[in-house]
N, C-alpha and C positions, 0 to 999 in steps of 0.2 A: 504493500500500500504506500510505505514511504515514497519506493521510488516512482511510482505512478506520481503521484502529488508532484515530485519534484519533475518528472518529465514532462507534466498539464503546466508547471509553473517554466520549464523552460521554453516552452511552444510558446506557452501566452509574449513570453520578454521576446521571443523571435520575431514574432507577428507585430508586436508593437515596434520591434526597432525596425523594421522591412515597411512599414506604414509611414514612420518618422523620416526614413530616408526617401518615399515616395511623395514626403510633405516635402520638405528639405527639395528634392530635384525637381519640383512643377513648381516651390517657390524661386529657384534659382532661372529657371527657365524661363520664370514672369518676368525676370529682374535684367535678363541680359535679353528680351524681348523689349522690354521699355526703355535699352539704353541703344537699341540698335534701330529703335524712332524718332527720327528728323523731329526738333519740338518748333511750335508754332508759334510767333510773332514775340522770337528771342534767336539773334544773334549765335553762331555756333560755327564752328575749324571742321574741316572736313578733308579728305582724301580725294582726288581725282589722278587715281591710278588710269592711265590710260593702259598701262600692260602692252598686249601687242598692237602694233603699227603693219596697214600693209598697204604699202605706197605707189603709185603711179603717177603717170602724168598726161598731160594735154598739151601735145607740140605745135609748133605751125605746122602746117599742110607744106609748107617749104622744106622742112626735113623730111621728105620720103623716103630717105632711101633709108633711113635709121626705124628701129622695130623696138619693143619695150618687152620687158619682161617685170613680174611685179616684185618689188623689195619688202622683204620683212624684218621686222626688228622690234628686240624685246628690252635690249637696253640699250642707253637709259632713257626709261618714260616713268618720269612722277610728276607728282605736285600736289598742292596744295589747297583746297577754295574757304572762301569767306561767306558764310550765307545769311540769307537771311529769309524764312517764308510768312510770306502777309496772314495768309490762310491754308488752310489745309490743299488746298486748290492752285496756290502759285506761289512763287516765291524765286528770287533771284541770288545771283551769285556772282562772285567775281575769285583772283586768287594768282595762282603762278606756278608753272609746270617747265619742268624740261624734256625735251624732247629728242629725240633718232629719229631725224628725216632725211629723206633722198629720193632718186632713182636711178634706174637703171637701164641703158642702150646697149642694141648690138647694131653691126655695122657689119654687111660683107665685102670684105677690102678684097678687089679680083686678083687672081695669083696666092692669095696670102691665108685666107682665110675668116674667119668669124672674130671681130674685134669686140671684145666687150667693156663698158664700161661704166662704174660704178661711181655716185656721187652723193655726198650725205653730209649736211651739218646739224651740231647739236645748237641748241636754242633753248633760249627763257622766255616763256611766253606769256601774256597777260589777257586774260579769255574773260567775256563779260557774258553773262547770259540769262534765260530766266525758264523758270520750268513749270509745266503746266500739268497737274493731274493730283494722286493722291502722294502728297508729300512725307506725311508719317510712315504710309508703306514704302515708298521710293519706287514708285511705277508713276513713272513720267513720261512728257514727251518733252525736250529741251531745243534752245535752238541759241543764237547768239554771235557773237564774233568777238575779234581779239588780233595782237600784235604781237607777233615773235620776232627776237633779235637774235639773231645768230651770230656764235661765237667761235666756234670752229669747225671747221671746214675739210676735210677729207675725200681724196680721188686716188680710187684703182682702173688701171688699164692692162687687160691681158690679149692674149692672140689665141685661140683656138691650136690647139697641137705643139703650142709654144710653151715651155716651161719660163722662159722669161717673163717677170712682172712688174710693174713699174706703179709705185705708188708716190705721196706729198700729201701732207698733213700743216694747213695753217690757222693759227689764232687770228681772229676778226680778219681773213681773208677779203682782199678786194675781186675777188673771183664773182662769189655770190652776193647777190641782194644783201645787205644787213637790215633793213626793218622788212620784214613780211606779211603784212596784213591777211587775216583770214575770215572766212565765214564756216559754221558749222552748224550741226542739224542733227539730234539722234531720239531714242527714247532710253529710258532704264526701268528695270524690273527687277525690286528686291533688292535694288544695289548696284545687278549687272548694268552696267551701259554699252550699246552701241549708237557708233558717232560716224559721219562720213565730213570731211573738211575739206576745205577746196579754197585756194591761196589764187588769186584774180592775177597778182604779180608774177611776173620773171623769177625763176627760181635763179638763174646765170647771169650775173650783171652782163650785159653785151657790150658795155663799152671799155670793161676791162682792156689793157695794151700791155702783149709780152712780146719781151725780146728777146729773140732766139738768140741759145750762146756760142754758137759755133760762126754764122753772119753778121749778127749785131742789127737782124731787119726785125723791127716793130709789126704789129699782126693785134689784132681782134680775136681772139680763137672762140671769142661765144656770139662773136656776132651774127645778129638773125638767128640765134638758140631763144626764140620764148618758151619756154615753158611752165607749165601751170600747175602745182601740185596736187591730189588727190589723193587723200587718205578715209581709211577705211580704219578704224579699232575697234576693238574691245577692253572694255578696260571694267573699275571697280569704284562706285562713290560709297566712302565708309565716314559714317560721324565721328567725330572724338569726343568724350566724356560724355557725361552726364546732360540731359536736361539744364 
């Protein structure tokens, strides 16, 4: 009989501690539910991970004879936003990201083969926007624009069957654009966001002037290069603290 008692009385403390920890994990669950809710008509820091980038572009109809292939990249894309929602229903934002953007050309040089070549600057950029739907949940649709200044600058050039490669890496390059105005456009759900962006400006400055070091003759090498950038992400908007 004792140890019946004592086995009725260790079922009962089992059952109570396995009910406490099911109290315990739905109250925990409340609590990191309420902190991963955008709050309403209060100020709040936020994440605007863009995550992956995948890049294209819009040439002039004058580059025919060059073909694209799409670039991706996963670092570095961060940043940061300021927000702020009127209502449940809208609310705006502003903030500061850096970015991995470029693209990418091939070229069939006759005789020689498939010339590929690769272009991409990192950037600080300052995105203004405002978002329309249910805010708490983070199922949006957004839209906005913004200015990126790019800071460095990076180009590979290879040959198809060629082991040779020839790259150059510069800080605030007069190659490219340095301010780049953008527009964007996406929705988010739960958090996730996709975005597609599209840059109106020259991504190659064309009036760039280099001088070959072997003749000492002056050239344009982007002249008549417009092109237009187009991006496509996914990325991650996460709150910081509390309410």
């Amino acid at each position: 009989m004792t140890k019946f008692c004592f086995a009725v009385a260790g079922a009962m403390m089992l059952s109570f501690s396995i009910k406490a920890q099911d109290t315990t994990g739905m109250i925990n669950q409340s609590a990191m539910s309420i902190r991963s809710q955008a709050p309403i008509r209060k100020p709040y820091w936020g994440n605007s991970l863009d995550g992956m980038i995948f890049s294209a572009s819009r040439m002039d109809p004058k580059l025919s004879n060059q073909s694209q292939a799409v670039r991706f990249s996963m670092f570095l894309n961060i940043g940061f936003t300021y927000n702020y929602n009127f209502c449940n229903a809208f609310g705006i934002y502003t903030g500061l990201d850096v970015k991995n953007i470029g693209y990418i050309t091939k070229n069939q040089l006759l005789g020689i083969g498939e010339q590929t070549i690769k272009r991409r600057v990192y950037t600080i950029g300052l995105p203004v926007g405002l978002r329309l739907g249910n805010m708490k949940k983070r199922d949006y649709f957004f839209l906005g624009g913004g200015l990126d200044l790019a800071f460095h600058y990076k180009e590979k050039e290879w040959i198809e069957k060629r082991s040779s490669k020839t790259k150059f890496s510069e800080w605030f390059s007069s190659r490219n654009e340095t301010l780049m105005p953008y527009v964007y456009a996406g929705f988010g759900y739960h958090g996730t966001t996709i975005k597609v962006q599209y840059y109106p400006g020259s991504f190659m400055n064309q009036d760039y002037v280099s001088t070959d070091p072997v003749s000492g003759i002056m050239h344009k090498p982007y002249a008549g290069q417009k092109v237009n950038l187009i991006l496509f992400s996914i990325g991650r908007d996460m709150k910081y603290g509390r309410k």
